[in-house]
N, C-alpha and C positions, 0 to 999 in steps of 0.2 A: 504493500500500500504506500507505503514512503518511497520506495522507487518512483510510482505510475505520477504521486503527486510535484514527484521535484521534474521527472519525464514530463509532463502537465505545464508546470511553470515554466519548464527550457522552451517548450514551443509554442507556449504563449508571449513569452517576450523577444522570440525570436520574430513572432507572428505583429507586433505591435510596435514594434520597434525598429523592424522591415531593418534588420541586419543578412540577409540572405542575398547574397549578391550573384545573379546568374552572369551576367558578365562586364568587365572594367577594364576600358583598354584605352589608351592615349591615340587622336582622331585629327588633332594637330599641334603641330609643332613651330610653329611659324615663329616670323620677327616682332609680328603686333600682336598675338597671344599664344595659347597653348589651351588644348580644352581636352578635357578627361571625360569617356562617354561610361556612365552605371548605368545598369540594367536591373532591378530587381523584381520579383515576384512577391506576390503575396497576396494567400487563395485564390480566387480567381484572376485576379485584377494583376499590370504589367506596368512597370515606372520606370521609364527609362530618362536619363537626364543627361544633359550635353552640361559640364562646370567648366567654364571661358574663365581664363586667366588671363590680366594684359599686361603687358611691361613697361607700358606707362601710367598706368593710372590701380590704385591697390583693391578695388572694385573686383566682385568675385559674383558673375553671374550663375544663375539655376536653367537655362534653358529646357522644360520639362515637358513631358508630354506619356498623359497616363491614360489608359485602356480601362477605365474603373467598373468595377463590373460587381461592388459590393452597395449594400443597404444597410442604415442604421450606423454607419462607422465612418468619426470624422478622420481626416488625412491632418498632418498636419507637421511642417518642420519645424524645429526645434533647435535654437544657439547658445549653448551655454558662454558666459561669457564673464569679464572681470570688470567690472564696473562699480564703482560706491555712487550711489547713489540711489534715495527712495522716491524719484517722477521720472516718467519718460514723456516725452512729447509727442504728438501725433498732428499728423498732417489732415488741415481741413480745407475745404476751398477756401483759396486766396490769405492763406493763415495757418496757424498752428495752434494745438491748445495743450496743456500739461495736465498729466493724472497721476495721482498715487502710485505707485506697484506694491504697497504691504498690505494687508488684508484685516488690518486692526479694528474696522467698524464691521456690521452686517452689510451694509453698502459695498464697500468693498470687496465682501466674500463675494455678493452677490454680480460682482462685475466682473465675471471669468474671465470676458473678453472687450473689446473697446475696438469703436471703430476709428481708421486712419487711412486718410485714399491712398497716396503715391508712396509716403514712407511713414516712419516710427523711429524716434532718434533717442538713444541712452547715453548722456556725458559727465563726465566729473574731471573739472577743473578743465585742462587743455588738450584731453581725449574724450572719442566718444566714438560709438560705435550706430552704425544704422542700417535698418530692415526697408529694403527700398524693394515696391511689387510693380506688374504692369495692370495688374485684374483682381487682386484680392484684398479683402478691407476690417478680415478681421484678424485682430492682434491680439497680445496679451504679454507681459513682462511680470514673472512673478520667482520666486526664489531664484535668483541668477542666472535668468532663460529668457529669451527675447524667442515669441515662436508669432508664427503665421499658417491660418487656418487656409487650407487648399481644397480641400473637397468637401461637401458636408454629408451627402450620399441620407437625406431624409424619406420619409415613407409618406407623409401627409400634405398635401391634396394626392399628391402624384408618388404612386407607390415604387417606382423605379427613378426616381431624380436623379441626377447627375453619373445614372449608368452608361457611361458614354466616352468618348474620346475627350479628354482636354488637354489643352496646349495652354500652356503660361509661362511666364518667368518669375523668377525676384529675385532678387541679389544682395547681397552681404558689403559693406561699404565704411572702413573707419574710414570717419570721414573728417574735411576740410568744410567740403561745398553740397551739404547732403540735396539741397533744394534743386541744382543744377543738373546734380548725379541722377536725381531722379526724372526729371525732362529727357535727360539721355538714356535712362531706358527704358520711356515708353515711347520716345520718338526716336529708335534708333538710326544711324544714319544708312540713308539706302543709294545703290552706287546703280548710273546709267551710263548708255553710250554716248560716246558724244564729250565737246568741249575740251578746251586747252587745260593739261596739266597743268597745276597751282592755280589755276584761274579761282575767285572765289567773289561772292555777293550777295550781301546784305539787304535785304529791302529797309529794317527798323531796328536798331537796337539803343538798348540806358546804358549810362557811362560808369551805373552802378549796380554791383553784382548781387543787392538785396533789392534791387526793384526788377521783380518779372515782369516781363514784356507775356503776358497770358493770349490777347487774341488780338487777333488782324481779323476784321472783317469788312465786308461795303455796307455803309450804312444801312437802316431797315429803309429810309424811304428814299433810298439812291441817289443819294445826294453827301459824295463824299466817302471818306476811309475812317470805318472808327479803329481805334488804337485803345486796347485795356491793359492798366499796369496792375498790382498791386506789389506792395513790402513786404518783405516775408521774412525781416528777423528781429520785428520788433522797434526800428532804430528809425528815428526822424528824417529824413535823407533828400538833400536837394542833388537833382540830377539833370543831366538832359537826354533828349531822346535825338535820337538821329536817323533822317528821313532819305533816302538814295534816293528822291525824284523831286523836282520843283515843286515848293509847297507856295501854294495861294495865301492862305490863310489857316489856322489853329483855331479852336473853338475846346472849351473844357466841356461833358456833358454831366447830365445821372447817367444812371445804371439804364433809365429811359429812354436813352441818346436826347433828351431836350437839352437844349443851348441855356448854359450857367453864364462862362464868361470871353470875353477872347481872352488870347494870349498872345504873346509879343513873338516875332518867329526874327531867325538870325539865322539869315542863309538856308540851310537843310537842316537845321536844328531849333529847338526850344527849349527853354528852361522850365523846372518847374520844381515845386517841395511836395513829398509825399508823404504825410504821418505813418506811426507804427503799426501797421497791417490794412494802413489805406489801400481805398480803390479808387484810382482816378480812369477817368475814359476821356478820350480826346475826338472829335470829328477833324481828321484833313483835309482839306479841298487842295 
């Protein structure tokens, strides 16, 4: 009986812990990365993941794509890590906001998980480490674990959910610029035919690295280019934006596109101050 049950717990934690590795082989070796392809099993279902390493940048993607073929059982990675520290931050539109990780109220206990779109960041003093995804938004940092929920595979409305192929990424990232890091991996860069090597262009960019440049669009009633920034570390920050094509005029909007104020234009550029976790929107003509 003590055999069957330690026999029991070997392959349950072999089974939940997806340590079973059908095959792990190096896929490239190149100048600008290296990536290591696993393949695991576990009961029905198949995980195979492509891990991109690059030699410039310490960013460690998941390329993943799973066969899931189970119900009732959530997926989920998991980073053990060294960090002092009791808040993590999470990424919200056009912002961030800070939560606990100890479990000391009922509140707490009760908030297994917390949602964060693009990324979730742990720092103490002048490290920090971040969970950066292109598709999944639930998180959780609790006893020195930074993990991200991937599959949820539920039985109610729809009794087979998420029994299916998925493809996703997220990557592991101490970071410098975790907000940036994050734009580069859900807009990774994609290469065509065509055009002079080194050639390169800018349609809009801020001269400061905490104001996102968020969207380029044509106005709603076509009349003009709107431009939306917001701050994303918090910090007061006069900046300019720079415009690669003849600008008529600058207009401030709302979130409405209705015209607040002009603005003074200097060349292909303007000025402007953006508070801590503002959203300014601009109309170009």
């Amino acid at each position: 009986m003590r055999y069957l049950a330690k026999r029991v717990e070997r392959i349950c934690d072999e089974l939940y812990r997806l340590r079973i590795v059908q095959r792990m082989e190096w896929t490239e070796r190149g100048p600008v990365r290296a990536t290591l392809e696993i393949e695991r099993k576990v009961s029905r279902s198949v995980i195979c993941q492509k891990i991109h390493f690059y030699a410039a940048c310490p960013r460690i993607d998941f390329e993943t794509t799973v066969d899931w073929k189970e119900h009732q059982h959530l997926l989920k990675a998991h980073f053990p890590m060294d960090v002092h520290t009791d808040e993590a931050t999470f990424e919200i539109q056009f912002g961030s906001v800070t939560r606990k990780t100890h479990q000391n109220t009922s509140w707490d206990q009760a908030r297994f998980e917390s949602c964060g779109q693009k990324w979730i960041d742990v720092s103490e003093g002048h490290y920090g480490i971040s969970l950066l995804n292109d598709c999944k938004y639930g998180h959780s940092v609790h006893n020195g674990e930074m993990a991200l929920t991937l599959i949820k595979s539920g039985t109610e409305p729809n009794p087979v959910a998420d029994q299916e192929m998925h493809v996703f990424t997220y990557a592991l990232y101490p970071h410098a610029e975790t907000v940036a890091q994050a734009y580069f991996l859900n807009q990774p860069v994609r290469a065509t035919a065509g055009g002079i090597a080194g050639e390169a262009y800018s349609l809009a960019s801020a001269d400061a690295k905490n104001v996102i440049l968020e969207t380029v669009k044509q106005a709603e009633d076509g009349d003009g280019v709107i431009v939306r920034l917001y701050e994303c570390e918090n910090a007061r920050t006069t900046t300019k934006l720079y415009w690669n094509r003849p600008i008529a005029s600058v207009t401030e909007c709302d979130l409405q596109e209705n015209t607040l104020t002009d603005v003074p234009v200097e060349g292909g550029t303007f000025k402007f101050t953006i508070k801590p976790y503002e959203i300014k929107t601009f109309r170009i003509r």
